[in-house]
C-alpha positions, 0 to 999 in steps of 0.5 A: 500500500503506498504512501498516498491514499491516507483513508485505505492506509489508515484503514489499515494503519500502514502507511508505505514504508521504507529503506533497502534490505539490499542494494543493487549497483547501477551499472554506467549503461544504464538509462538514467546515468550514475551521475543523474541518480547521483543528483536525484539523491542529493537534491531529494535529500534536501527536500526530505529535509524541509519536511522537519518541523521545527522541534526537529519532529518528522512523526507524530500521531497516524500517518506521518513523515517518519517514513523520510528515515528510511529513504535517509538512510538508503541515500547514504544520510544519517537521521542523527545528522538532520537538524533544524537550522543545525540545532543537533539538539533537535535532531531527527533521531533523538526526537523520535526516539523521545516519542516512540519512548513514551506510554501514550505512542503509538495511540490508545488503540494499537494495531500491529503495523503501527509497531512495524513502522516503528521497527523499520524506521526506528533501524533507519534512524540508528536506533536498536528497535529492541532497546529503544529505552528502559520499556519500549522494546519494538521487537517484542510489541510486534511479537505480541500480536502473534496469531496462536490459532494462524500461525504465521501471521501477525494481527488480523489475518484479513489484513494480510499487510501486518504479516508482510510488514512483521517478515520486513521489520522482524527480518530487514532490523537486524542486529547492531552486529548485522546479524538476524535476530529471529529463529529460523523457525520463526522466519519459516513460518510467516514464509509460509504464510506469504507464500500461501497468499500469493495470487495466481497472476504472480502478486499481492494485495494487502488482503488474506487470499490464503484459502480463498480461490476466488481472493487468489485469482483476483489482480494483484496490486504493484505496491504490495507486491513489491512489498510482499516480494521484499518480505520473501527476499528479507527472510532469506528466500532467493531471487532465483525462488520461483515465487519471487520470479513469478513476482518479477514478472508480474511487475515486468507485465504492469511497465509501460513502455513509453514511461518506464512507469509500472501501471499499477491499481491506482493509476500510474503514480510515483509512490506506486511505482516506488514500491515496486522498485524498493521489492526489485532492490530488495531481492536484488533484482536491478531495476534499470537493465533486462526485464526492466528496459522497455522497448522504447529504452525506459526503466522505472528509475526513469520515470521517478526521475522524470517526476522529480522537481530539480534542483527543489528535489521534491516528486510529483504523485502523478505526471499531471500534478504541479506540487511534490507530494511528501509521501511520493517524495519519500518513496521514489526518493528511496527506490531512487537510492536503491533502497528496499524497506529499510536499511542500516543507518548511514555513519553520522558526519555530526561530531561526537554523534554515534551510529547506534543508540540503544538502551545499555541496561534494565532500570530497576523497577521499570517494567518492560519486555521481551521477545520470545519464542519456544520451538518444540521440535515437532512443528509447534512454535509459540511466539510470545511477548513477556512483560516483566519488571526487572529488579536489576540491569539484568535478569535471568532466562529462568526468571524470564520464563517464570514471568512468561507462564503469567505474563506473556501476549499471547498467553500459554507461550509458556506453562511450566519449566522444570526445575521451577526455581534456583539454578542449572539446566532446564530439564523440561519446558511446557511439559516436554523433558529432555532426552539424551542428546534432545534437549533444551537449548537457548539463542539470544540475538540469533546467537548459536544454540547453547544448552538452557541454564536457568541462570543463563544471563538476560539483558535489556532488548535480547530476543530470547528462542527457546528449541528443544533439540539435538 
């Protein structure tokens, strides 16, 4: 779903997103030259930066221009280094972390894409989504709206965008290291899910068609499959997959030749367009060269680039349009960069300002959670959030999971553990006991599998898998 089009976005509670899981470098033959991309970059960059309010506030309530981060990001633009008049007091990065710090964001009736949104443009911007501060832990937010009863899918499954932006947050935020945080098994189920919802003529819409013949021959919008397309590349699937080449040429079917510009649901229009470059870079799939030239010699780039005001840097939504739009400037501005749906951010030019912010520890008596999830071996995988208030700056797996058997969204994440209290190897989870070389092992950050001590140490933000195993 694109940028534009507030009242279905909002509907939804997913605006467009994001910044680039992987970039793909243009070569000197290509349409738009090196040095035209270049300039589009620069120039689309200055624009984005006129969107800062004057407190330094990109976000704020709904829909907003937080999503400028990511395509930040994707031009090679620290958030930390966007400041109002070059008050660094007012940074970009700092004031959105202070808002999505607070009790009362993202509203007092959530859904689980306004957390997505955060994760991606939380990464973006330099900050650790799963150590935002002391309480706000995205990651673990995210986890909470687990579908128990669809496994895979994340909120509502008739808003099939929540799953999508769950496989881009959960997948494209990585670690500070770089690494996946997320368990395999995890990844392999929402895999699933995406696959099982994609429509015969090779895309997506933001709705469920799992299960439904009718849903899954209906046309498939540009946007959401190039978000969807994102989603499989971002958890691991190969542009080689069949799912992801049906996906390609879905997109290659929708160009126009003499525009470059892919005819989407709405028309041909920038932000649409956008999205359908941001999943081609995504899963690393160029966008200027092969499938993508046109007869008439265009490519997708060409057209972003065509609807661009320079040197202002702003984009049109539609070639008809006389002013830039902030969202279709966001969009392009990042498909342009090569971007995907979010990216690692930038090294920051303002002295002293560090790539990575992160809350260093628990507060003692702030509650807070964590992320966690309990793989059985046999197929069952339950995905929780644990709320917890520590009393110290670390905690332990044990005192985690005896939090988890009374506090965890969705509930039933864990039942028992044995032994129940003090210290060593935890011999039994939700009644399933080890046994000789299958046992209980336990991951944090994506690190290997180790054997599960109740005393192992817990620290703010880790993403904890439990997986009884060999």
């Amino acid at each position: 779903m694109p940028l534009l089009r507030p009242s279905r976005r909002l509907a939804l509670a997913v605006p467009a997103v994001l910044g680039a899981f992987a970039l793909t470098a243009l070569p000197a033959f290509a349409t738009s030259t090196p040095a035209q991309i270049a300039t589009s970059k620069t120039n689309g960059v200055a624009y984005l930066k006129t969107l800062q309010a004057a407190d330094g506030s990109y976000a704020g309530s709904g829909l907003s221009n937080e999503w400028a981060f990511s395509a930040f990001a994707a031009a090679g633009t620290a958030v930390v280094d966007v400041a109002p008049g070059g008050d660094t007091t007012k940074n970009a990065r700092t004031v959105y972390r202070n808002l999505i710090s607070t009790g009362s964001w993202p509203s007092a009736a959530p859904v689980v894409t306004d957390y997505e949104r955060g994760v991606l443009n939380a990464y973006a911007a330099g900050i650790d989504p799963a150590r935002v501060s002391a309480s706000r832990n995205l990651v673990a937010d995210v986890y909470s709206y687990w579908q128990t009863a669809e496994a895979g899918y994340f909120g509502a499954s008739a808003n099939f965008n929540g799953t999508v932006f769950a496989a881009l947050a959960l997948g494209g935020a990585k670690t500070q290291a770089g690494g996946v945080r997320v368990p395999q098994a995890l990844t392999d189920r929402i895999v699933t899910r995406l696959r099982a919802n994609q429509h015969v003529d090779g895309g997506w819409t933001y709705s469920k068609a799992e299960g439904d013949s009718a849903a899954l021959n209906t046309p498939s919008d540009v946007d959401m499959t190039g978000a969807a397309m994102a989603a499989l590349c971002v958890s691991g699937v190969p542009n080689t997959d069949p799912d992801v080449v049906q996906a390609k040429n879905f997109l290659k079917g929708k160009l126009v030749a003499t525009t470059g510009a892919f005819n989407s649901l709405y028309g041909v229009n920038t932000s649409s367009n956008g999205w359908g470059v941001s999943g081609l870079n995504a899963c690393g799939i160029n966008p200027q060269t092969g499938d993508f030239l046109t007869v008439n010699g265009k490519t997708p780039i060409d057209f972003l680039i065509a609807n661009q005001y320079n040197p202002a840097g702003g984009f049109k939504y539609k070639p008809s349009d006389t002013s830039p739009s902030a969202y279709s400037s966001i969009d392009a501005l990042r498909a342009v960069a090569g971007g995907g749906f979010t990216s690692a951010p930038p090294v920051p030019v303002t002295p002293g300002a560090l790539q990575w912010v992160a809350q260093p520890s628990f507060t003692a008596g702030t509650a807070t959670k964590l992320a966690l999830t309990v793989d059985d071996g046999a197929g069952g995988l339950k995905v929780c959030s644990v709320s917890f208030t520590p009393t110290g700056t670390t905690t332990t797996l044990g005192a985690v999971l005896a939090a988890a058997t009374t506090s965890a969204t969705p509930s039933g994440c864990v039942t028992s553990v044995t032994p129940s209290s003090g210290t060593g190897t935890i011999t039994a989870v939700n009644g399933k006991a080890n046994s000789g070389s299958h046992t209980w092992k336990v991951s944090v950050d994506g690190s290997s599998f180790a054997g599960a001590l109740r005393e192992k140490v817990i620290t703010v933000g880790d993403t904890i898998a439990l997986r009884w195993g060999a």
